[in-house]
N, C-alpha and C positions, 0 to 999 in steps of 0.2 A: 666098600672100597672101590675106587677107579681105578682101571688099570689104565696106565698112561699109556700113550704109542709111541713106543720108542724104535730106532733103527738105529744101524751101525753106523751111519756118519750123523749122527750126535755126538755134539759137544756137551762138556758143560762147566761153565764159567765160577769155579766157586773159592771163596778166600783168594783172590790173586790168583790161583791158579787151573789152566786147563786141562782135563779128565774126560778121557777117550772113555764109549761106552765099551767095554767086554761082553757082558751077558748077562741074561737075565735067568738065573734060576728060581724060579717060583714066583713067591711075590716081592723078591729081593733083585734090585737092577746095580750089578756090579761096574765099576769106575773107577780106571788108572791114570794117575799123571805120568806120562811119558819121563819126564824131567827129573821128576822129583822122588819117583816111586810108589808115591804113596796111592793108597789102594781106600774108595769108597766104597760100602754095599748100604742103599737106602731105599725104603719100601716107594711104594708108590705114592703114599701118604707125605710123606719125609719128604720125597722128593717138591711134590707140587706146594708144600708148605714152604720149603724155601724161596722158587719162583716165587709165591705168591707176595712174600713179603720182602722180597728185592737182592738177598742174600747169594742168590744163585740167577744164572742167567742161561737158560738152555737155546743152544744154535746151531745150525748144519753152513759148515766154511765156507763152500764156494756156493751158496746163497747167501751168505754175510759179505762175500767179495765183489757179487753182481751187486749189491743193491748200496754196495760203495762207490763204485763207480757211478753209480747215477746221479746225477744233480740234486741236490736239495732242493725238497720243495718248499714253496716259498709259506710263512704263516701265514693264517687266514687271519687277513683284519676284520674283525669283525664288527665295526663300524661301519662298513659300506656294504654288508650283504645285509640283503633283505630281513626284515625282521622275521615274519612267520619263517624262514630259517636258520635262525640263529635258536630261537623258540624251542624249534624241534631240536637241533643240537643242544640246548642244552637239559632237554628231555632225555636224552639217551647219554647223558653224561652223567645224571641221575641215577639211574640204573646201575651204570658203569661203575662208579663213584660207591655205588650202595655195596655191590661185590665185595669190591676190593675193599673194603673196610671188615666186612662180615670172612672175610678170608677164604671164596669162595671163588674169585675169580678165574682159576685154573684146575679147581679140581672136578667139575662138571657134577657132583651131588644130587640130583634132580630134586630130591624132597627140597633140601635145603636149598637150591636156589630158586624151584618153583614157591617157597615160602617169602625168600626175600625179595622178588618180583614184586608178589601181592602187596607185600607189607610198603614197598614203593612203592606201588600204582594208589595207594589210599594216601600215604602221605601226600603225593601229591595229584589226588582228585582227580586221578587218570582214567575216565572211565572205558577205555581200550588198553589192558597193558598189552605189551609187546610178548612175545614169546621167548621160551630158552632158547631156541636158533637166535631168533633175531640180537636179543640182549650178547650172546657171545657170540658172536659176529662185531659189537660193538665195540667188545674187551677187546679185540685182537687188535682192529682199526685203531680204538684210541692208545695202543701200547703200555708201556712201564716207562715209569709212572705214567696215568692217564691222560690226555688233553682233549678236553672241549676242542680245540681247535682242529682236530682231527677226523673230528665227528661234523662236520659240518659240509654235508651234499656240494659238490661239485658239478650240477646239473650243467650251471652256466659256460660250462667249458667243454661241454659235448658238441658233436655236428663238426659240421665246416660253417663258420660265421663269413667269410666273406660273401661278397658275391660274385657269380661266377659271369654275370654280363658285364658289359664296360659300359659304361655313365652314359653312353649316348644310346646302346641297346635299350636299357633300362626304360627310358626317358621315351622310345619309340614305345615298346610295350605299352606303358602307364596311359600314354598319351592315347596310342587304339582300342586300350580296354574303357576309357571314357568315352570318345566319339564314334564308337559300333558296339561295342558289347552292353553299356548300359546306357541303352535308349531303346526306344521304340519303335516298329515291332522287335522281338527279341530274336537275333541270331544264335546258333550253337557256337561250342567252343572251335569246331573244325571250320565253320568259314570264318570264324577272327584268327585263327590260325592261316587259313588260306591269304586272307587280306592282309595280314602283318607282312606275310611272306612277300606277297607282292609289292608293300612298302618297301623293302629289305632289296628288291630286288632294283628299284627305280631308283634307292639312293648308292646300291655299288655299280650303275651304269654310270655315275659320276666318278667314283671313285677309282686311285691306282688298285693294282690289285692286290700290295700289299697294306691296304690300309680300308680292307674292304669291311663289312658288318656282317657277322654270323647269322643264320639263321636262327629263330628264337622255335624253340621243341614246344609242341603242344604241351607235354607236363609242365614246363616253367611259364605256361600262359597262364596253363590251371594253377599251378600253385602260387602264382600274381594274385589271381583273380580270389581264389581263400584265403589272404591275408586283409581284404578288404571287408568291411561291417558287409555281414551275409544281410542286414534288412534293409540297409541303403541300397546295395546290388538288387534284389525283389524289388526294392519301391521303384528302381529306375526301369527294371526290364519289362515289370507288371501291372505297376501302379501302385497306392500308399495302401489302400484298402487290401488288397493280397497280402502285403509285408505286414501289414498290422493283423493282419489274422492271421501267421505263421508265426511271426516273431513276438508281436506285441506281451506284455504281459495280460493277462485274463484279470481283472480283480471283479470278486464278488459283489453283485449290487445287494446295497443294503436295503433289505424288505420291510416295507412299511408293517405297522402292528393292528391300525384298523384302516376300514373301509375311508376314501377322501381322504388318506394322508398324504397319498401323491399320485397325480393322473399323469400321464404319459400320451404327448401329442404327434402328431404327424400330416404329413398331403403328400399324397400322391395320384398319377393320374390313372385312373382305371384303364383293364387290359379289357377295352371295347372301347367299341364307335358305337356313335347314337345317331340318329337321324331326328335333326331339329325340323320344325314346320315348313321351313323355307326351302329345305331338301340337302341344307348342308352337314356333314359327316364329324363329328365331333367327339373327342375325348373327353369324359367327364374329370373333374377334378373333388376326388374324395379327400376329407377329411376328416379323422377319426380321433377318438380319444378314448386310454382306455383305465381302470383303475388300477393298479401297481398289485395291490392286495387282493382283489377278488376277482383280476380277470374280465371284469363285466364289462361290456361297453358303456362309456360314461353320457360321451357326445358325437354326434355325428352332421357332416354338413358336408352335400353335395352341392357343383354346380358347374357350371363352365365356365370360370373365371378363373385368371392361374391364382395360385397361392398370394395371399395376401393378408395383410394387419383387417382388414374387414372380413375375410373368411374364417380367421384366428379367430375373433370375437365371433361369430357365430357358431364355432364349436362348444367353444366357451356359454354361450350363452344356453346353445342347446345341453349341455349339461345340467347346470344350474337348477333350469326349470325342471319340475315334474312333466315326466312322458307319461299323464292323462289320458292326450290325445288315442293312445293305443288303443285301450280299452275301448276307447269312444266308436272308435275304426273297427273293430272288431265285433263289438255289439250288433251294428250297425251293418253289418255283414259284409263290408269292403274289401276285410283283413283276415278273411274266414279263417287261413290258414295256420294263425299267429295263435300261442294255448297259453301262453303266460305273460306277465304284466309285466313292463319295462322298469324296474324298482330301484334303475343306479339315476342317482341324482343329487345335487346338492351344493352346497360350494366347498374346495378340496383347499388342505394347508396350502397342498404345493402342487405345480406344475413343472413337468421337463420337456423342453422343447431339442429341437436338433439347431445348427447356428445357420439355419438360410434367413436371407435378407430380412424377411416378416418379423422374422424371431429375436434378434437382435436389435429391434431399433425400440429408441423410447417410445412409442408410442404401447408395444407390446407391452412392458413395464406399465404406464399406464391403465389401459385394460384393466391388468391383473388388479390393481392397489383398489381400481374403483368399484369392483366388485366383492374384494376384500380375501384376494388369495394372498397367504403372507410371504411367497417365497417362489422365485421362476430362476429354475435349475436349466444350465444350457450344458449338452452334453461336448465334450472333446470332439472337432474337426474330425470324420471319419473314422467315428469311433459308433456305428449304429449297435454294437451290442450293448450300449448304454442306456437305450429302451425298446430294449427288446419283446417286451410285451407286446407292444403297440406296432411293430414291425415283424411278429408272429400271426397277431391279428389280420393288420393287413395282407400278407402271403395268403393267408387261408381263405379271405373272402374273391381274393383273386381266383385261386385253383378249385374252389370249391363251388363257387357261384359264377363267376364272371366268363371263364373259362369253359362252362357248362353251353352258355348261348349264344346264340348266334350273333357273327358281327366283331366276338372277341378276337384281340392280337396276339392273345396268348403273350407269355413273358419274355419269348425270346423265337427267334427264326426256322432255330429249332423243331422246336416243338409246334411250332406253326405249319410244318411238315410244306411248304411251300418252294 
């Protein structure tokens, strides 16, 4: 049995007439009508069985008086609020709904209404129900008799919605968070805050001084500045490549099943200088190719010519062929160092290239057809973890070998300790 919480200023509303509470002896809550005389005693059961089924209505007066005075609120159409909230309300009208039918919505039973929870959250494939807090919480919100429309989140009506700058503040803000904050190099928020201010301050030398323009507070710079796409702002301060690798989604590249299902191409210019015959200093241009599936190197083709549809085909072509020649170079004792036979070769389903000029033109397409690769994959604009193989590779023969001798640029200024 629940013992209800009752106090002295309760009412309670029953046949037409009102019934001061007197006292509670035991588990009997005694109740006089002033007016009429007549005298209640009902258990705690008795009692919550009548609220529950509408017969009785329990109230404290000058909370019934305040909340008279207050406006009516208006119904919720619920035609024009969002759907995943209408969804939810009438998820929890559900619950509410299931109570009061099972006649449990005011007497707090825990077996019994931890029962009728579950038995609603299967009906309707809830796989979170809610809790007895939260569900009576619900009961109370949607009242006697229940309504849906009661239960429906009022999110949209929290905060202060206007705005607190006038149309031409606004308008200076917008306008300096484009032409200094997102461009290149990247300022902080406190010198576009400095520079706004100085705006601000060269258009009220123009102005009376009652029709001057507030200062804009470094918080409503920052909270300008995070209403705007966080990876447009990186692309503008950073560049696309940063915001794509912060923001971008990740998806999984799909791994080929055998060896030559897909090679993986690139050129870049090695971190060294060379000394040609003639005495002049030159960066070589590597190009590599590697297999998707085993890692191996497939093709390779150095030279001092920058990237081209003729350097492509000769990656290409040194794949193709069997690498022989190793063997041959190493017998031969040239290659003494070399202990294993170079065994990737062949011609591969598919190629992926990156989109520089070489890569994209018909002629590339050709190549491919006439030596009978059946498919040339071009990855997304500044999207290099799309063949990542082949740009792991190349990283590694940089820092590992190139990097090692003399002459090299090393990858960056840095590290070039210069």
């Amino acid at each position: 049995m629940t013992r209800l919480a009752i106090v002295a200023t309760h009412r309670l509303k029953h046949r037409g007439s009102d019934f001061r509470f007197v006292q509670r002896r035991g588990d009997s809550l005694d109740w006089t009508c002033d007016i009429t005389r007549e005298h209640l005693a009902l258990s705690d059961d008795q009692l919550s069985e009548l609220i529950s089924s509408g017969e009785a209505r329990l109230y404290i007066p000058h909370r019934e008086n305040r909340a008279a005075k207050r406006p009516a609120e208006p119904v919720a159409d619920l035609s024009v609020i969002p759907e995943e909230e209408v969804t939810a309300a009438r998820r929890r009208f559900s619950y509410v709904k299931a109570l009061h039918d099972e006649g449990l919505a005011y007497r707090g039973q825990e077996k019994s209404v931890d029962a009728c929870i579950v038995a609603t959250a299967q009906l309707l494939k809830d796989g979170e129900p809610p809790s007895r807090r939260s569900v009576s919480r619900w009961v109370t919100k949607a009242g006697f008799p229940p309504s849906i429309t009661k239960l429906v989140t009022q999110n949209h009506k929290k905060g202060r919605r206007d705005d607190r700058l006038s149309h031409e503040e606004r308008r200076l803000l917008e306008m300096a968070i484009d032409e200094h904050y997102l461009q290149r190099p990247p300022i902080s928020i406190k010198e576009l805050t400095s520079r706004i201010r100085h705006e601000v301050n060269l258009r009220n030398d123009e102005r009376i001084p009652d029709d001057r323009l507030r200062h804009i507070e470094e918080k409503a710079i920052t909270l300008a500045i995070s209403r705007r796409d966080p990876a447009v702002v990186e692309a503008a301060r950073y560049g696309h490549t940063r915001a794509n690798r912060k923001y971008d989604r990740v998806d999984k590249q799909k791994e080929p099943r055998a060896p030559l299902d897909l090679i993986e191409l690139d050129h870049t210019l090695g971190d060294i200088f060379v000394l040609l015959p003639d005495g002049t200093a030159c960066r070589p241009t590597i190009g590599t190719a590697i297999d998707r599936c085993t890692r191996m190197p497939w093709g390779i083709h150095i030279g001092f010519d920058p990237p081209s549809v003729h350097t492509l085909g000769q990656i290409i072509r040194n794949g193709i062929l069997p690498k022989t020649y190793v063997r041959k170079k190493v017998e031969a004792g040239e290659w003494a160092d070399i202990e294993n036979d170079w065994t990737a070769y062949g011609r591969p389903k598919a190629i992926r290239l990156d989109r520089a000029l070489e890569n994209i033109s018909d002629q590339c397409d050709i190549i491919a057809q006439s030596v009978g690769i059946l498919e040339v994959e071009r990855c997304e604009g500044r999207r290099p973890q799309q063949k990542g193989a082949v740009e792991r590779f190349i990283g590694s023969l940089n820092r590992k070998l190139l990097h090692q001798q003399r002459g090299t640029t090393f990858s960056n200024i840095v590290a070039k300790g210069d």
